[in-house]
Every structure is written in C-alpha cells, then in structure tokens.
N, C-alpha and C positions, 0 to 999 in steps of 0.2 A: 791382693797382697798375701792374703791367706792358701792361696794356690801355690803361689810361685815361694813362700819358705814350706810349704811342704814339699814342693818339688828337690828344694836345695837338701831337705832333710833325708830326703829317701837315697838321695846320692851319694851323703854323708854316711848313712847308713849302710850303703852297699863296700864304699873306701872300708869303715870301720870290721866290717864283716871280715875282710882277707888280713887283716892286723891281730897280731899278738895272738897265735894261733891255739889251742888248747890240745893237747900232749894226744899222741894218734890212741893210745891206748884207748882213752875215752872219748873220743870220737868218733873210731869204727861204731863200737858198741852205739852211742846217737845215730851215725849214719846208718845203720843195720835197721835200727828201731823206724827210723821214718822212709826205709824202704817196704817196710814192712806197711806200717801205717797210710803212704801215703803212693806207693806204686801197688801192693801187691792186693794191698786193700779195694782199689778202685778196680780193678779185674773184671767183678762178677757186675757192676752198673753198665760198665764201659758196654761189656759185651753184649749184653741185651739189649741196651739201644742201640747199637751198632746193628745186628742184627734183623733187629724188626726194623727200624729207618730205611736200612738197603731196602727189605721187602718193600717197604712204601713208595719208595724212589723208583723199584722196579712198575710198580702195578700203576703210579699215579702216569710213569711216559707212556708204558705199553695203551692207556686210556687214550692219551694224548694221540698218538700217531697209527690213528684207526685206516689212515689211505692204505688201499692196497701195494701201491706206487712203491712206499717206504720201503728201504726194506727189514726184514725182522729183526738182523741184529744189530740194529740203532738200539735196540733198549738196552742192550750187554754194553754197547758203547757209553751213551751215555746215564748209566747206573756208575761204573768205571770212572766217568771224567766227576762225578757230581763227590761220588765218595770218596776219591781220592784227591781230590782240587780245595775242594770247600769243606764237604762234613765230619770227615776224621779229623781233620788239623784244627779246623775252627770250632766249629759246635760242639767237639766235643770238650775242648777248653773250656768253651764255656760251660758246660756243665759241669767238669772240676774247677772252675773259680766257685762254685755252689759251693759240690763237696770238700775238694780238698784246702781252698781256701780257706770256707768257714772254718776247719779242723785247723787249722793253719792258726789264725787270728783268734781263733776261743782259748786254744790252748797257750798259748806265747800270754793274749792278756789274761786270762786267770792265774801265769804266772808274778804278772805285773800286781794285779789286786792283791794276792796274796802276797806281797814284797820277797819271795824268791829270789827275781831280776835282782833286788838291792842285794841280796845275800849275796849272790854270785858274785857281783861287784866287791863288796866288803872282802869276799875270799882274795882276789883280785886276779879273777878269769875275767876275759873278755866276753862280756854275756850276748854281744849280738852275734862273736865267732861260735859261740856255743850254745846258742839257739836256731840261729838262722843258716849259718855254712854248712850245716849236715841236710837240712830241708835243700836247701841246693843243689847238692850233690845227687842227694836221693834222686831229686827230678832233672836230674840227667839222663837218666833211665824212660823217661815218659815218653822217648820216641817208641821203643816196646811195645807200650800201650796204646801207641797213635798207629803201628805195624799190624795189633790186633785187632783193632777196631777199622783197616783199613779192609783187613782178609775176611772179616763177619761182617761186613755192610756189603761187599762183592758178594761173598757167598749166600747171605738172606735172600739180595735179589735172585742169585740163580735159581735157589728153592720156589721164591715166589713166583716166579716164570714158570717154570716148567708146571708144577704141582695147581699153580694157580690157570692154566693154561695158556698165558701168554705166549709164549713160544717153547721152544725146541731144546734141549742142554745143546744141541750142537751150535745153534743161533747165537747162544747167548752166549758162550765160550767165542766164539765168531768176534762178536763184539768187545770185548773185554781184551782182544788178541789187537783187534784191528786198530791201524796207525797207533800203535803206542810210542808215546812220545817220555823215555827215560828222564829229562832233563822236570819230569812235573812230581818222581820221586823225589827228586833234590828239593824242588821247591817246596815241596809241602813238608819235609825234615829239616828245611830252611825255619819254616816258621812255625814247627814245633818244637825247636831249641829254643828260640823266641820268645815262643809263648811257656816256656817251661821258665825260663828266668822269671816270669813274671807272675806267675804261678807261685815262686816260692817268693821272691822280694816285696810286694805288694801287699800280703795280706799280710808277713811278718814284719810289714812297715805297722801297717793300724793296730798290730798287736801290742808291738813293740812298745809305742809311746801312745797307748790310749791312759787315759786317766777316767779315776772315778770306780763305782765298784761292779756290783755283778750286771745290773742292769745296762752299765757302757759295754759290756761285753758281747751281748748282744747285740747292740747298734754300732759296736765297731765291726762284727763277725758282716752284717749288713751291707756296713760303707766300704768295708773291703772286698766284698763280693761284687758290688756296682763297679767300683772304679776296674777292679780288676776284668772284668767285663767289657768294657769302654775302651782301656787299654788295650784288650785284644782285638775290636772289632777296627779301630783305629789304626794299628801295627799291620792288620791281616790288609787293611785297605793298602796301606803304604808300601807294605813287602809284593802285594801282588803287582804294583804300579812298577817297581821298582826291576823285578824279575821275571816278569810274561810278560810287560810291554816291548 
C-alpha cells in the first residue's frame, strides 16, 4: 500500500508542478541556475566516461573477433550500435541518477529541514512549481549531453583501434558508416526525453516530502537514486520492446 500512495503522490506532484506558475522574471534566473548546475556541470564526468567506455567497448570486440574470416570493420560497427543503442542513453542515466539526482534530492530536502519549503508556502508561491519546474526544464537540455557522450564513446573507440592496433581509421570509419540505420537516433532521443523527466521528478519526489532532519537526507539522496535507477532500467526495457521490436 505504501508503494501505490507513493506512486499517487508523485503524480500529484507532477499535476501540482505545472499549477499556479511563478512570475518568468524569477524563473529564468532558477532555470539558468540549474542549467548551469545540473547540465553544464555534468559535462566534464559525462565525457570521460564516455570516452574511455568507447575505448573499452572497442578493444573488449576487437579481442572477441580474432577469426581472420570477420571482417575488420565489425569493431567500428558494433562500437557504433553498443554506444549509440545502450551506453549513451542508458548508463549514462544512470550515472546522473548518482550525480544529478543526488544533487537533486539533497538540495530540494535541506530545503525541507530547514522549513524554507514552509516559507515559500506562507509567501504563497507554489513551491513544487518553484523548485522542481525549472529542474525540468533544465533537463530538457540533457539530450546535448546524451549527443556528447554519444560522439566521445564513437571517438574513444576510434583512438583505441587504431593507436591500440586493432585495426585501420579506414576500418573503423567503414564500420561506424556501414548500414546505419537513422530510425536508432530517434530511438535513443526517444528515451533520453524519458529518461530526463525522471531525472528531474523522481529525486525531487524524495526531496520534496522527505521528513526528518540532516541525517534523512542522506537516505532519501539514497532511496532516490535506487528508484530512480530501477525506473530507468525498467522504461529502457519497455521503450526498447515497444520501438525496435
């Protein structure tokens, strides 16, 4: 029972979010701040894993398909299908439910402890429109960030190819060209819209009505990181079944 009124809560919460809107003056300036915070900030993690992951993804197939038979640019291919299908749009979610989640849920509940939330209230601003609708917005933006990390997981592997001697830049450009299939851009900006709504409603659910004081803030920064987790790998199953089958 305790699932299903959180579930009713968090929907209440999303309805309440787009209600009784807070004046654009002070809103940009919010939305500015958690573009800042929470797109322009994840940049330098994104890309480094993105990055070395490709390399990985390149050297662990090039191991894998030792036949002479094969041929070379299957590693450009499927470096291509693995980072562009699965590892940009998914894993890398999930690594912002870490970061930007936690930043998400710590900040919104040390507002809560500190009875801020009640102020805003007492003022009588809408404090989920003016906590969480700018987190929102912001992460409309995180396809950018799923773009970058799509072009540094491609480009890591090509490094590690060549440099690492696995194959050729012509190979590996070969493979990365060969049958590409457009409709798998879509699908994985499919489920980075997706996954960006839940990026920003989920952790600023546990924030939002966590109770208790410094120490629940930590174990809600926690419990919103799991679910928020769970939710995506759950979504990514649904959304795949639903749009490559």
């Amino acid at each position: 029972m305790q699932y299903l009124h959180n579930i009713g809560a968090y929907f209440l919460m999303i309805a309440e979010m787009f209600r009784k809107p807070t004046k654009w003056s002070v809103m940009r300036t919010l939305i500015l701040k958690d573009i800042d915070d929470l797109i322009i900030g994840s940049l330098g993690i994104v890309a480094f894993i993105s990055f070395f992951v490709g390399g990985v993804v390149t050297i662990q197939t090039a191991l894998n398909i030792s036949n002479p038979l094969i041929p070379k640019y299957l590693v450009g291919f499927a470096t291509r299908q693995s980072v562009i299908l699965e590892f940009a749009p998914t894993f890398i979610s999930i690594i912002m439910a870490g970061k930007v989640g936690s930043f998400i849920t710590s900040s919104i509940g040390t507002m809560r402890v500190t009875e801020q939330i009640d102020a805003l209230e007492v003022m009588g601003i809408n404090s989920l429109n003016y906590l969480v609708f700018p987190k929102f917005i912001a992460l409309t933006l995180y396809p950018f960030v799923i773009s970058i990390a799509m072009f540094l997981g491609v480009f890591g592997g090509l490094i590690a190819a060549v440099y690492g001697g696995f194959g050729t830049l012509e190979d590996f450009v070969a493979g990365v060209q060969n049958d590409f299939i457009p409709f798998h851009m879509v699908y994985a900006f499919i489920k980075t819209f997706v996954f960006a709504f839940v990026l920003a409603t989920i952790p600023s659910f546990y924030g939002y009505y966590m109770k208790g004081g410094a120490l629940e803030v930590g174990k809600a920064s926690t419990t919103s990181f799991v679910w928020t987790s769970v939710v995506i790998i759950l979504l990514n199953y649904i959304l795949t079944q639903l749009l490559l089958s």
